[in-house]
N, CA, C and O atoms as a Maestro MAE file, in Angstrom:
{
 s_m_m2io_version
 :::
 2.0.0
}

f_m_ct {
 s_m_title
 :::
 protein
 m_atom[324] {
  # First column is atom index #
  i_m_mmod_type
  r_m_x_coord
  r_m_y_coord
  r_m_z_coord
  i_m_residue_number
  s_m_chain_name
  s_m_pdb_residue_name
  s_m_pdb_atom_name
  i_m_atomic_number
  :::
  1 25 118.574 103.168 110.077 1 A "UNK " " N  " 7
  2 3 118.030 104.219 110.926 1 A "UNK " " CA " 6
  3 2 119.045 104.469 112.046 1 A "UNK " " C  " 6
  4 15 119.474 103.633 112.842 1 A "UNK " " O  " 8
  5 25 119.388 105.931 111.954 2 A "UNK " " N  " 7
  6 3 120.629 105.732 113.608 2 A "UNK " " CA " 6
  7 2 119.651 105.453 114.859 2 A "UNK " " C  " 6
  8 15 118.444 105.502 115.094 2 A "UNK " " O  " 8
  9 25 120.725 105.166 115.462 3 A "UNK " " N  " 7
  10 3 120.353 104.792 117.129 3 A "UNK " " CA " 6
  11 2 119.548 105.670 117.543 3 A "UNK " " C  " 6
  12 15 118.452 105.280 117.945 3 A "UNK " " O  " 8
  13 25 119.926 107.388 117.568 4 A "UNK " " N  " 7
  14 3 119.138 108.381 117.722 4 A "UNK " " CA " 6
  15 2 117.818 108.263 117.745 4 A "UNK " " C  " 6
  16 15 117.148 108.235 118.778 4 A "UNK " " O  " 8
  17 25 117.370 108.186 116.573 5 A "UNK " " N  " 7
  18 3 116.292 108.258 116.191 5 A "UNK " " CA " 6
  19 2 115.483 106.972 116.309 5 A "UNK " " C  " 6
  20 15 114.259 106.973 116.186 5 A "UNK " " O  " 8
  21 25 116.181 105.900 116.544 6 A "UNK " " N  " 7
  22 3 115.354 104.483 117.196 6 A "UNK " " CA " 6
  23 2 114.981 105.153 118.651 6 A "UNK " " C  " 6
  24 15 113.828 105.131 119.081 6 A "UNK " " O  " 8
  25 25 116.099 105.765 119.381 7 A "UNK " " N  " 7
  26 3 115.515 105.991 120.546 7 A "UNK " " CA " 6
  27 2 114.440 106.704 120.722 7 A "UNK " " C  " 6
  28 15 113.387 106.299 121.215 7 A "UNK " " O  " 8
  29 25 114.779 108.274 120.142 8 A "UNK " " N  " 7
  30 3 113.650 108.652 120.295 8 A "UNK " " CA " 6
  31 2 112.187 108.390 119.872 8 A "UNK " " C  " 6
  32 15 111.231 108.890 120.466 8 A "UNK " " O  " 8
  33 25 112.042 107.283 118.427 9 A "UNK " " N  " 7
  34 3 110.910 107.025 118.329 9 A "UNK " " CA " 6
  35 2 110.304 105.775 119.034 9 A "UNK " " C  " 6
  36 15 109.216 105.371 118.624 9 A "UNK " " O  " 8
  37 25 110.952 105.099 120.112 10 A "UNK " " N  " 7
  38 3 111.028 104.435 121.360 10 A "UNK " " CA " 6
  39 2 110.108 105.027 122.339 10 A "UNK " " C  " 6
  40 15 109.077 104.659 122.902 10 A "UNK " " O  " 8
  41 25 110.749 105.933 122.342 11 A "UNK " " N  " 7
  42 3 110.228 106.553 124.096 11 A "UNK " " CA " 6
  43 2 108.908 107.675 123.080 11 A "UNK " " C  " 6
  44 15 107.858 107.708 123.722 11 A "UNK " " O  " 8
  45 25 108.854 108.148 122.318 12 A "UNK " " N  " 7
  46 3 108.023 108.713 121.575 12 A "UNK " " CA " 6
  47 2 106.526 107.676 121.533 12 A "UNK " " C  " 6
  48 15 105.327 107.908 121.689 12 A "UNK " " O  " 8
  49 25 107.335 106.461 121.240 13 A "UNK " " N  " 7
  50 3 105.867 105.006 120.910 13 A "UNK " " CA " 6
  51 2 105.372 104.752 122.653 13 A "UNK " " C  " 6
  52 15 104.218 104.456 122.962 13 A "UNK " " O  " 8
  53 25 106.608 104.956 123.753 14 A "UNK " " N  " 7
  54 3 105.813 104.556 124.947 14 A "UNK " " CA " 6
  55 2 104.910 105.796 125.661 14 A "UNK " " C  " 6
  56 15 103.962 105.583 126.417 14 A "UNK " " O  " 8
  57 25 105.411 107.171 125.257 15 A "UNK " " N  " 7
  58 3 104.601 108.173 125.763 15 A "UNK " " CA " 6
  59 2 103.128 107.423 125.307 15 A "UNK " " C  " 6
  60 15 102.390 106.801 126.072 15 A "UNK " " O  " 8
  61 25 102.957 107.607 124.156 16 A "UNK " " N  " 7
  62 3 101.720 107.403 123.338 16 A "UNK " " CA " 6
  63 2 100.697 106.506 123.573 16 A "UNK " " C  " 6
  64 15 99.506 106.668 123.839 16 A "UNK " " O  " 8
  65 25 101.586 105.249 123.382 17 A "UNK " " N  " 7
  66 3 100.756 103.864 123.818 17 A "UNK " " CA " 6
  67 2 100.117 104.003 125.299 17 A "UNK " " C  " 6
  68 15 98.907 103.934 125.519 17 A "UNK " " O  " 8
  69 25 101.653 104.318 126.811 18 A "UNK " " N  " 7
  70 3 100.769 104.569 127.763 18 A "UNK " " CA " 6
  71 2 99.968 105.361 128.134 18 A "UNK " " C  " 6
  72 15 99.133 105.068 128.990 18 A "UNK " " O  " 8
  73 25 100.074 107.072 127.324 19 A "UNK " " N  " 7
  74 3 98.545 107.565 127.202 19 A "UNK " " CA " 6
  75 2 96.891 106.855 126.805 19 A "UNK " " C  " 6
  76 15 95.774 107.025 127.295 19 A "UNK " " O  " 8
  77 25 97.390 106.061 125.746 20 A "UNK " " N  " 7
  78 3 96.475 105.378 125.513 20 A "UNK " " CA " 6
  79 2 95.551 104.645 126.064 20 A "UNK " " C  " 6
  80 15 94.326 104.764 126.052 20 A "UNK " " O  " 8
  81 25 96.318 103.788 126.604 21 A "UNK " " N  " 7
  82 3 96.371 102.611 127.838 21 A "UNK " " CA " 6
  83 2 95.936 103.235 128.896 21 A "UNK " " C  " 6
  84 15 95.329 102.423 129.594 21 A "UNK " " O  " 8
  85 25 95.947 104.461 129.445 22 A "UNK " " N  " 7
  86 3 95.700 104.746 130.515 22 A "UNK " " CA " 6
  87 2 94.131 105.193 130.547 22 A "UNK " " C  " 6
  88 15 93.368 105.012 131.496 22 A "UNK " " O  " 8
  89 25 93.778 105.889 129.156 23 A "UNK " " N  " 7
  90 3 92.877 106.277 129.017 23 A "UNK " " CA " 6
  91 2 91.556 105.039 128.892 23 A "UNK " " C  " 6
  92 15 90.381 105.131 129.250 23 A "UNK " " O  " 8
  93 25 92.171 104.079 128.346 24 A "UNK " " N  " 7
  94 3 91.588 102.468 128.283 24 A "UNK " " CA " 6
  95 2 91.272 101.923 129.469 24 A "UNK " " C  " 6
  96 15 90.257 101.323 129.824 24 A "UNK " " O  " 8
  97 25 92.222 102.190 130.018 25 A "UNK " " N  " 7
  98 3 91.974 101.218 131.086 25 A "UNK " " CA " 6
  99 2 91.593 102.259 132.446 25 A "UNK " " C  " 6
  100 15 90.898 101.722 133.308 25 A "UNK " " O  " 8
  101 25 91.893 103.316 132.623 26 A "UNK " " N  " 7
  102 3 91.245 104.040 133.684 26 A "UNK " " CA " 6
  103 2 90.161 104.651 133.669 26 A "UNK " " C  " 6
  104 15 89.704 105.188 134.678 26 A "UNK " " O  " 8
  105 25 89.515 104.667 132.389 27 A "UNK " " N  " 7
  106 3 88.100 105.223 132.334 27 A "UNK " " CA " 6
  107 2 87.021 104.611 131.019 27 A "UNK " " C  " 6
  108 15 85.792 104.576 130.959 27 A "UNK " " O  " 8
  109 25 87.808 104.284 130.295 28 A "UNK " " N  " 7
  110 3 86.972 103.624 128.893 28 A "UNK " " CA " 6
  111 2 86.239 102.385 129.863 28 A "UNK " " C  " 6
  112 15 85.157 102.451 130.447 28 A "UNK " " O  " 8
  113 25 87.263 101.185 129.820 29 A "UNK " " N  " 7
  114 3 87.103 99.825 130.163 29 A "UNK " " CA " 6
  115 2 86.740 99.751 131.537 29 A "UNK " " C  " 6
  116 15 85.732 99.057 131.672 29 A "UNK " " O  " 8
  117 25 87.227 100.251 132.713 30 A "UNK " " N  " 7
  118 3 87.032 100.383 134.001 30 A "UNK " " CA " 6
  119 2 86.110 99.384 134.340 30 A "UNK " " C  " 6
  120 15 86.261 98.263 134.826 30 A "UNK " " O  " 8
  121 25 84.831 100.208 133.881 31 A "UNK " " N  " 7
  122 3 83.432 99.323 134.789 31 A "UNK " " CA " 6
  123 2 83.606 98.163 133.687 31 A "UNK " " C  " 6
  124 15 84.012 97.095 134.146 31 A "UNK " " O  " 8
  125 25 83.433 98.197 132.716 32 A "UNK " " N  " 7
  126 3 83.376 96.673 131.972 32 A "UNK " " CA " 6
  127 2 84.205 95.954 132.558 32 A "UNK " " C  " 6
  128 15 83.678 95.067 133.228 32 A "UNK " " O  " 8
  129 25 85.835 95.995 132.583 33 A "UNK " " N  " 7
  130 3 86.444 95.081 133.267 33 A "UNK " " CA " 6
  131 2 85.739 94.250 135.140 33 A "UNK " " C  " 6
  132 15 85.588 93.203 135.770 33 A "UNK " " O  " 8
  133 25 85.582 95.554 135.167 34 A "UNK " " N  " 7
  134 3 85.405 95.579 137.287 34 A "UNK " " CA " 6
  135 2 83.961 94.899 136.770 34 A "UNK " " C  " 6
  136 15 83.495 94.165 137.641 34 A "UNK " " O  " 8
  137 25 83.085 94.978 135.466 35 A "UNK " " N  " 7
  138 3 81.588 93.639 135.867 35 A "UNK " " CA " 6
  139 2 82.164 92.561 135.781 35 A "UNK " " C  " 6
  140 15 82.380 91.886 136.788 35 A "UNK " " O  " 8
  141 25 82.647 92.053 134.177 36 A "UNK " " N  " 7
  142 3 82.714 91.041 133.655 36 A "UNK " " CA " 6
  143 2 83.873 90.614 134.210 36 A "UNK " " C  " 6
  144 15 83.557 89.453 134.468 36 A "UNK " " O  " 8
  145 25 85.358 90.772 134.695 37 A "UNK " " N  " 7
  146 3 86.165 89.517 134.924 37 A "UNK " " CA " 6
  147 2 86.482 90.165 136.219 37 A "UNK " " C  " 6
  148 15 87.698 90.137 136.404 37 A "UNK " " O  " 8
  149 25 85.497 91.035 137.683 38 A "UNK " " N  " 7
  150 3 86.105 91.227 139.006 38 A "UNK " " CA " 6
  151 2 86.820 90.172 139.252 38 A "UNK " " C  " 6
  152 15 87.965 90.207 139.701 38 A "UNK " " O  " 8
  153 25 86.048 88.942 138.912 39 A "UNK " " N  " 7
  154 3 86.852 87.330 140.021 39 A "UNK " " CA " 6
  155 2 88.397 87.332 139.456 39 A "UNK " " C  " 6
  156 15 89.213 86.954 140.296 39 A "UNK " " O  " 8
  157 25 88.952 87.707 138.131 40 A "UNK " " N  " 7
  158 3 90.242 87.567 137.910 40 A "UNK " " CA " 6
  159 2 91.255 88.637 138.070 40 A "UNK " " C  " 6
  160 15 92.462 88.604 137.830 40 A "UNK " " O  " 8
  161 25 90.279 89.887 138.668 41 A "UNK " " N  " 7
  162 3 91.537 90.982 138.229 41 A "UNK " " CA " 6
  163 2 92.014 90.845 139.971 41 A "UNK " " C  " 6
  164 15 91.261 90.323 140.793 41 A "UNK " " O  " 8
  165 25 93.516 91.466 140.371 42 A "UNK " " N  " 7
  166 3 93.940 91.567 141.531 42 A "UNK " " CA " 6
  167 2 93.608 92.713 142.140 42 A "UNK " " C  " 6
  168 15 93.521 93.706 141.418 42 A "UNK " " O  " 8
  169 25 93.404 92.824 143.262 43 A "UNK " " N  " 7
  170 3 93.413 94.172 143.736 43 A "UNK " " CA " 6
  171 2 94.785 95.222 143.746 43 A "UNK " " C  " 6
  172 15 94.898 96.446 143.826 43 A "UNK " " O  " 8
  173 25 95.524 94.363 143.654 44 A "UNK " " N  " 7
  174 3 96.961 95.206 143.651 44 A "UNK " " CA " 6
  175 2 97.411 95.033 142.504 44 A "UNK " " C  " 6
  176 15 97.165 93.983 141.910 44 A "UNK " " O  " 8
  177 25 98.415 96.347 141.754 45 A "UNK " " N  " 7
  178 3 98.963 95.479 140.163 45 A "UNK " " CA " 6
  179 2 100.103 95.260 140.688 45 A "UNK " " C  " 6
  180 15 100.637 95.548 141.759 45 A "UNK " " O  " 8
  181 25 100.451 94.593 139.581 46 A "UNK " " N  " 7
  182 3 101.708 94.316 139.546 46 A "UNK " " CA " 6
  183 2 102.748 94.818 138.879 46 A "UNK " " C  " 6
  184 15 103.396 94.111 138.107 46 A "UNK " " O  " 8
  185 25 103.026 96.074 139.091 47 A "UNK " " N  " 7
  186 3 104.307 96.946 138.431 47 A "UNK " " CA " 6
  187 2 104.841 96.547 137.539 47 A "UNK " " C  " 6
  188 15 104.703 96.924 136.375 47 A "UNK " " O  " 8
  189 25 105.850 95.351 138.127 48 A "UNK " " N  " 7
  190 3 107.244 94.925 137.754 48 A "UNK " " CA " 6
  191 2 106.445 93.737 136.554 48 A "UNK " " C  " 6
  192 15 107.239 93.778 135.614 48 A "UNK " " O  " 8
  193 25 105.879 93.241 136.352 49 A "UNK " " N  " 7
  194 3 105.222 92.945 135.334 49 A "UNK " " CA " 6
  195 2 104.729 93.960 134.467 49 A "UNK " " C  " 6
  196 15 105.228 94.345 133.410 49 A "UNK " " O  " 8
  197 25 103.703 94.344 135.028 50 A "UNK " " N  " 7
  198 3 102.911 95.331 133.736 50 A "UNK " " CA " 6
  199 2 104.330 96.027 132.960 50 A "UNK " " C  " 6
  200 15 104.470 95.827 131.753 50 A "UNK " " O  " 8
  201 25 105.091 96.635 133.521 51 A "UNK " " N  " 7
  202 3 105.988 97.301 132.913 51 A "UNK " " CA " 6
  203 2 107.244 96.643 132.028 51 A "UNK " " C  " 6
  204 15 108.151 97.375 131.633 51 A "UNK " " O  " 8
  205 25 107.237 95.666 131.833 52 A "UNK " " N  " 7
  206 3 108.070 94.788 131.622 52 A "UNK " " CA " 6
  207 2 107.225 93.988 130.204 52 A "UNK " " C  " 6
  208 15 107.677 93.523 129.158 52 A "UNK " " O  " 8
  209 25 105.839 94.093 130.741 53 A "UNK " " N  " 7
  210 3 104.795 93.590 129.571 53 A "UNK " " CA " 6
  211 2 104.998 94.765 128.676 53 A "UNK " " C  " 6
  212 15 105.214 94.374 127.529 53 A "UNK " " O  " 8
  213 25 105.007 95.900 128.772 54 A "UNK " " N  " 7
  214 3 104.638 96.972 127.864 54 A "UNK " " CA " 6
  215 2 105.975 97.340 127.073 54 A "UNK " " C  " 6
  216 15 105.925 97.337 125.843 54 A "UNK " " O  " 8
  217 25 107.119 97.644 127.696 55 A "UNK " " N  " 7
  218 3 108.322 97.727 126.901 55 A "UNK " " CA " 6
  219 2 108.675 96.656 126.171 55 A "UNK " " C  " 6
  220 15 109.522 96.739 125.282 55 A "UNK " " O  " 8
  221 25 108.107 95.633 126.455 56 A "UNK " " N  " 7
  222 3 108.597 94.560 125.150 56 A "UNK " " CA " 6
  223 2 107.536 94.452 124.031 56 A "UNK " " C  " 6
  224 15 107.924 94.134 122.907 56 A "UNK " " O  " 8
  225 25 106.094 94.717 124.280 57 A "UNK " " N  " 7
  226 3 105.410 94.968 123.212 57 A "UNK " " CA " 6
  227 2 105.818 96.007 122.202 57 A "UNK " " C  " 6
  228 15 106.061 95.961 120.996 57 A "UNK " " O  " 8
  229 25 105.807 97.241 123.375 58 A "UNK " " N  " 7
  230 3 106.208 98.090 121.995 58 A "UNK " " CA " 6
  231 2 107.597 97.772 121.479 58 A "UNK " " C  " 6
  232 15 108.055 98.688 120.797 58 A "UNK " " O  " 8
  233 25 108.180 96.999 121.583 59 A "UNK " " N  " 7
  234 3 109.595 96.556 120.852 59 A "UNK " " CA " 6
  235 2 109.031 95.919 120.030 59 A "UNK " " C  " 6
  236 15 109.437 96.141 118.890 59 A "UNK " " O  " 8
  237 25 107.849 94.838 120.161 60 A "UNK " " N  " 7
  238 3 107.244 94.473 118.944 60 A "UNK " " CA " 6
  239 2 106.302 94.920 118.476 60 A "UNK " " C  " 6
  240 15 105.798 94.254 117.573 60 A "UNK " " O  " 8
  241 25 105.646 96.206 118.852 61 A "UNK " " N  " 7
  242 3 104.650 96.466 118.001 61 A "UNK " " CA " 6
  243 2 106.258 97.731 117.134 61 A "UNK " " C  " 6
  244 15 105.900 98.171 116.042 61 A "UNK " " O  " 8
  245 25 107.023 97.977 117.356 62 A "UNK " " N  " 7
  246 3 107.875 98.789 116.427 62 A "UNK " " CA " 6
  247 2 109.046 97.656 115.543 62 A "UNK " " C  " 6
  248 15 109.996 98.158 114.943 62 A "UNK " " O  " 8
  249 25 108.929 96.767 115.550 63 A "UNK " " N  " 7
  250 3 109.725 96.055 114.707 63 A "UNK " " CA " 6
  251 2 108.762 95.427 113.552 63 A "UNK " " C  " 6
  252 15 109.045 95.295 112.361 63 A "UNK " " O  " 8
  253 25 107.584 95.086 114.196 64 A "UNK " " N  " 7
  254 3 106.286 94.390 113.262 64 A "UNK " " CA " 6
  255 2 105.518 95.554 112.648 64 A "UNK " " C  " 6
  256 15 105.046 95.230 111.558 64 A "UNK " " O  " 8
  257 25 105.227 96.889 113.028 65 A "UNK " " N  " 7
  258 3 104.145 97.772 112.222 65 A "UNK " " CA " 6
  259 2 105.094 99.258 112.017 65 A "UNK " " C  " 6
  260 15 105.149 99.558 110.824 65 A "UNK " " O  " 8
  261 25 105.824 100.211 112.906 66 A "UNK " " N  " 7
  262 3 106.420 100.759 112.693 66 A "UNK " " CA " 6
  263 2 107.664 101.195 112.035 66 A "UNK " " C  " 6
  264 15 107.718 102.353 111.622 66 A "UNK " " O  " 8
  265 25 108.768 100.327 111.875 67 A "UNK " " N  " 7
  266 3 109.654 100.653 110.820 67 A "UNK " " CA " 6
  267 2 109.370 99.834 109.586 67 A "UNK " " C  " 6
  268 15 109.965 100.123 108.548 67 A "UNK " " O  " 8
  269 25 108.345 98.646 109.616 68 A "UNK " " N  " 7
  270 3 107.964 98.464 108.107 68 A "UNK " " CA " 6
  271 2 107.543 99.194 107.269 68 A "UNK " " C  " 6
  272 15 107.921 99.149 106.098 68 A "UNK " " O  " 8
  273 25 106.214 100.442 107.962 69 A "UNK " " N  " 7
  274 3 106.094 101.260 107.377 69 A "UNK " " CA " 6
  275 2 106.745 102.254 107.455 69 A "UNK " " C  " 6
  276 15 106.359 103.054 106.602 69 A "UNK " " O  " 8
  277 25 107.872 102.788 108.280 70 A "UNK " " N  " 7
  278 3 108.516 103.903 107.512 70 A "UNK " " CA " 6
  279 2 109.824 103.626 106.803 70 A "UNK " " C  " 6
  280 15 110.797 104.358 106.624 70 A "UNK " " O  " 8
  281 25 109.611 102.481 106.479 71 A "UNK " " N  " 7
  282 3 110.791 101.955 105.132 71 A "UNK " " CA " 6
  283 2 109.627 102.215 103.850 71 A "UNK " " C  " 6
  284 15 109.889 102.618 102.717 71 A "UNK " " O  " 8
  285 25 108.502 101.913 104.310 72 A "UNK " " N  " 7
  286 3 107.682 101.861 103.068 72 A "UNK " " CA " 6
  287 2 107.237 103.383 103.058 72 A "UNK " " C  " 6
  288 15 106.768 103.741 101.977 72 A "UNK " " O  " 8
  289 25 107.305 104.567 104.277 73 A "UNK " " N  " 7
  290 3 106.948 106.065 103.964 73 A "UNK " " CA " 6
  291 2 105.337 105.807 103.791 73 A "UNK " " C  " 6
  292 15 104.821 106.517 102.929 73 A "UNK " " O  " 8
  293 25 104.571 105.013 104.392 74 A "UNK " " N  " 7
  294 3 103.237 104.922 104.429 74 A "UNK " " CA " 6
  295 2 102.640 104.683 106.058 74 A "UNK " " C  " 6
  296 15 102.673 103.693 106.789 74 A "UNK " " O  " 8
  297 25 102.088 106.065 106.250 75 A "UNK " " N  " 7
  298 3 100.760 105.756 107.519 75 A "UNK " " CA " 6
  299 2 100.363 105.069 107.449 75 A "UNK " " C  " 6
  300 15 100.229 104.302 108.402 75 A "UNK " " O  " 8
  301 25 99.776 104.789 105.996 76 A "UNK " " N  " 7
  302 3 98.578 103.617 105.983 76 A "UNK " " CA " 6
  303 2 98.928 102.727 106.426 76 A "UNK " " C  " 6
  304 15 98.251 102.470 107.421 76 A "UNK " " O  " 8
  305 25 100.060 101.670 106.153 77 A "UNK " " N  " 7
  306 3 100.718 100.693 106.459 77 A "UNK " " CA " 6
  307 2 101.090 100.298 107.861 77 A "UNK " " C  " 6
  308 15 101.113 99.249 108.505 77 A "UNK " " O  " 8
  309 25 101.356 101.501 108.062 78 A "UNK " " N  " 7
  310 3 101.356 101.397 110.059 78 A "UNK " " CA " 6
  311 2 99.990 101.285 110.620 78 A "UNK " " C  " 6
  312 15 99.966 100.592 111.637 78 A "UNK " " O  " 8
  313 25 98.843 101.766 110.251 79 A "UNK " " N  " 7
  314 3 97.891 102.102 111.158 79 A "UNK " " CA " 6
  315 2 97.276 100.092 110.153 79 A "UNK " " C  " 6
  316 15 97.021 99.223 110.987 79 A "UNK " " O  " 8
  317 25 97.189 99.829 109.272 80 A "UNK " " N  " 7
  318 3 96.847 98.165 109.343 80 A "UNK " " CA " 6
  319 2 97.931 97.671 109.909 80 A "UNK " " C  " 6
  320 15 97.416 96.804 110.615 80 A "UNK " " O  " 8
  321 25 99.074 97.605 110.103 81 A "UNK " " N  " 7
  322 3 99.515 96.712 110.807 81 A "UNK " " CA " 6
  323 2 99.612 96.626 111.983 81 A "UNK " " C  " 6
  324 15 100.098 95.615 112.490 81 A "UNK " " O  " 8
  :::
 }
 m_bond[323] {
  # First column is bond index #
  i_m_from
  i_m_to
  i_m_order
  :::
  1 1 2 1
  2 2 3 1
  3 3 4 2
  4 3 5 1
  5 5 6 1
  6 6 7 1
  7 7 8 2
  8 7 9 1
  9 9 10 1
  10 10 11 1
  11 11 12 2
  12 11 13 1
  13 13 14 1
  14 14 15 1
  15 15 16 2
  16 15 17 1
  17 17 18 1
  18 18 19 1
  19 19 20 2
  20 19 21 1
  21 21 22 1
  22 22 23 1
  23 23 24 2
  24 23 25 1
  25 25 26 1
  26 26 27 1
  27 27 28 2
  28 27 29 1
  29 29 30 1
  30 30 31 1
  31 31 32 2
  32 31 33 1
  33 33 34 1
  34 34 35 1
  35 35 36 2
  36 35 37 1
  37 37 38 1
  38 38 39 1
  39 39 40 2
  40 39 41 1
  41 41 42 1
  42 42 43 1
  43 43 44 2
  44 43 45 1
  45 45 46 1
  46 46 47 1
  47 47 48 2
  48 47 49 1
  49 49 50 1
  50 50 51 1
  51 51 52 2
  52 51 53 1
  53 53 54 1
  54 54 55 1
  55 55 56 2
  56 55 57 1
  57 57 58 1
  58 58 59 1
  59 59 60 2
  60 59 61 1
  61 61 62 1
  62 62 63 1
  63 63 64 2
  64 63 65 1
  65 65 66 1
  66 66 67 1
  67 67 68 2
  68 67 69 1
  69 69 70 1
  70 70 71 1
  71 71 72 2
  72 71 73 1
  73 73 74 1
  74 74 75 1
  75 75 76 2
  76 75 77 1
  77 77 78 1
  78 78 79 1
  79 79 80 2
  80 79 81 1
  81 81 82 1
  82 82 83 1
  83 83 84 2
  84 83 85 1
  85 85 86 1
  86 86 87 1
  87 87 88 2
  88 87 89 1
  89 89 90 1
  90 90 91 1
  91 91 92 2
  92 91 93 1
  93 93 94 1
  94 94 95 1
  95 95 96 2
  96 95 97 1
  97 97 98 1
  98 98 99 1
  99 99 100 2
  100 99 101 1
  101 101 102 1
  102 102 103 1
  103 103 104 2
  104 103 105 1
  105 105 106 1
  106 106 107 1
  107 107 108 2
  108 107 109 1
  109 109 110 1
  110 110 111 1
  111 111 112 2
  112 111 113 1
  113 113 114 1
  114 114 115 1
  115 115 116 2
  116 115 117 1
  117 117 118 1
  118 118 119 1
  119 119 120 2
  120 119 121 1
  121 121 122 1
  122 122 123 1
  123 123 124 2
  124 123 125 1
  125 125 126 1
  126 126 127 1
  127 127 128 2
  128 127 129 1
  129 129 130 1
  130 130 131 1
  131 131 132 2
  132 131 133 1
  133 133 134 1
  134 134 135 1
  135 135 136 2
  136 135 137 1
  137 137 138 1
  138 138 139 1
  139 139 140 2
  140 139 141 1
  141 141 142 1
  142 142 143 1
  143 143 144 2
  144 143 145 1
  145 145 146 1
  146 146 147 1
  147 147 148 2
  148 147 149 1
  149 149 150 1
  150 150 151 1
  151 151 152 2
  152 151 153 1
  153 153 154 1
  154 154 155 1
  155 155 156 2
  156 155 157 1
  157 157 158 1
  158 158 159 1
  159 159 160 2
  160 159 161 1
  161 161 162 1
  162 162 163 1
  163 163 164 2
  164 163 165 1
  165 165 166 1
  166 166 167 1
  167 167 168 2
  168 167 169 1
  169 169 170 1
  170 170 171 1
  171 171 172 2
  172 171 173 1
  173 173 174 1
  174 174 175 1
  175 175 176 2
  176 175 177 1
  177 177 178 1
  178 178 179 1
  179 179 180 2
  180 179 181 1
  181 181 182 1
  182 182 183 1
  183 183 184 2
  184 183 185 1
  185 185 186 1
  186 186 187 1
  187 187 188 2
  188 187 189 1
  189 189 190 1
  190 190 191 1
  191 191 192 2
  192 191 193 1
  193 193 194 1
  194 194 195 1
  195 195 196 2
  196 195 197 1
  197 197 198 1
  198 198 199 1
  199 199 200 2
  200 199 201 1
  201 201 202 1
  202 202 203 1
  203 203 204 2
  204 203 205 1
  205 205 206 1
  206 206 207 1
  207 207 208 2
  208 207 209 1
  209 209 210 1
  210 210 211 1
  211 211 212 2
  212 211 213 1
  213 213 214 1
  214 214 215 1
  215 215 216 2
  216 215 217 1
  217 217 218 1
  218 218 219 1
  219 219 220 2
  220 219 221 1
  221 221 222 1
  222 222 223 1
  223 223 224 2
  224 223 225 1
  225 225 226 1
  226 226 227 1
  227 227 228 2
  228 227 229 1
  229 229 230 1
  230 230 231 1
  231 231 232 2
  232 231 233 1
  233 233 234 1
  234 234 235 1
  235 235 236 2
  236 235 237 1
  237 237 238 1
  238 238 239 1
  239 239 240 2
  240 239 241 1
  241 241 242 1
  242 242 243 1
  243 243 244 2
  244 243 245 1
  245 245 246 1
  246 246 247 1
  247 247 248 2
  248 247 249 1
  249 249 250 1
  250 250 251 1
  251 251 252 2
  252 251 253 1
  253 253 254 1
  254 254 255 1
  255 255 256 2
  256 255 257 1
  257 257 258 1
  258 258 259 1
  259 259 260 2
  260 259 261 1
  261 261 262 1
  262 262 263 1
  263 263 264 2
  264 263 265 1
  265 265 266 1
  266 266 267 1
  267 267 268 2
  268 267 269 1
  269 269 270 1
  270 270 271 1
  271 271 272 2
  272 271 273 1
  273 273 274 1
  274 274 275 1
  275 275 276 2
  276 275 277 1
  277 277 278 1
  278 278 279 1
  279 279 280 2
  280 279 281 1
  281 281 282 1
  282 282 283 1
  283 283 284 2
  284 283 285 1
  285 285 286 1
  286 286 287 1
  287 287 288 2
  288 287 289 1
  289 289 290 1
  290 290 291 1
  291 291 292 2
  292 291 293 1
  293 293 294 1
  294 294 295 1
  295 295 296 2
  296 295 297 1
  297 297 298 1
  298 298 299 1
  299 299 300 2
  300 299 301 1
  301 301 302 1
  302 302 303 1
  303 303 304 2
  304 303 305 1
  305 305 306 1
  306 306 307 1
  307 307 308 2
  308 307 309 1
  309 309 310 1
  310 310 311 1
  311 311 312 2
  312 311 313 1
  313 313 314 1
  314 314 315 1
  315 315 316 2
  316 315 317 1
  317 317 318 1
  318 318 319 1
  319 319 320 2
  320 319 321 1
  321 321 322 1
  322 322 323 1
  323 323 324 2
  :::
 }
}
């Protein structure tokens, strides 16, 4: 796969995921989180973590589910793995 196209389906996987995520966590999960674990969450985040957590996932969620399946040319394969 060229570089190109690793990149762009890089920054393509983080648009996505942090739409996702945002939608998860700023309005789906919100009150569930803020009942069940207030005593553990911080009041402040932590940037330089969270962000550091997320670019290396999606490095592994695209080495473990994404180019397996598009070597294999199957959605299906991406969306189980």
């Amino acid at each position: 796969m060229p570089y190109a196209n690793v990149i762009i389906s890089y920054l393509l996987t983080c648009v996505v995921f942090f739409a996702i995520d945002l939608v998860w966590l700023g309005v789906v999960a919100k009150d569930i989180y803020g009942k069940y674990l207030k005593d553990f969450l911080s009041p402040e985040i932590n940037w330089k973590a969270a962000i550091i957590f997320y670019l290396l996932f999606i490095i592994g969620l695209m080495i473990f589910a994404i180019y397996p399946a598009v070597a294999k040319d199957s959605y299906i394969q991406a969306l189980l793995l």
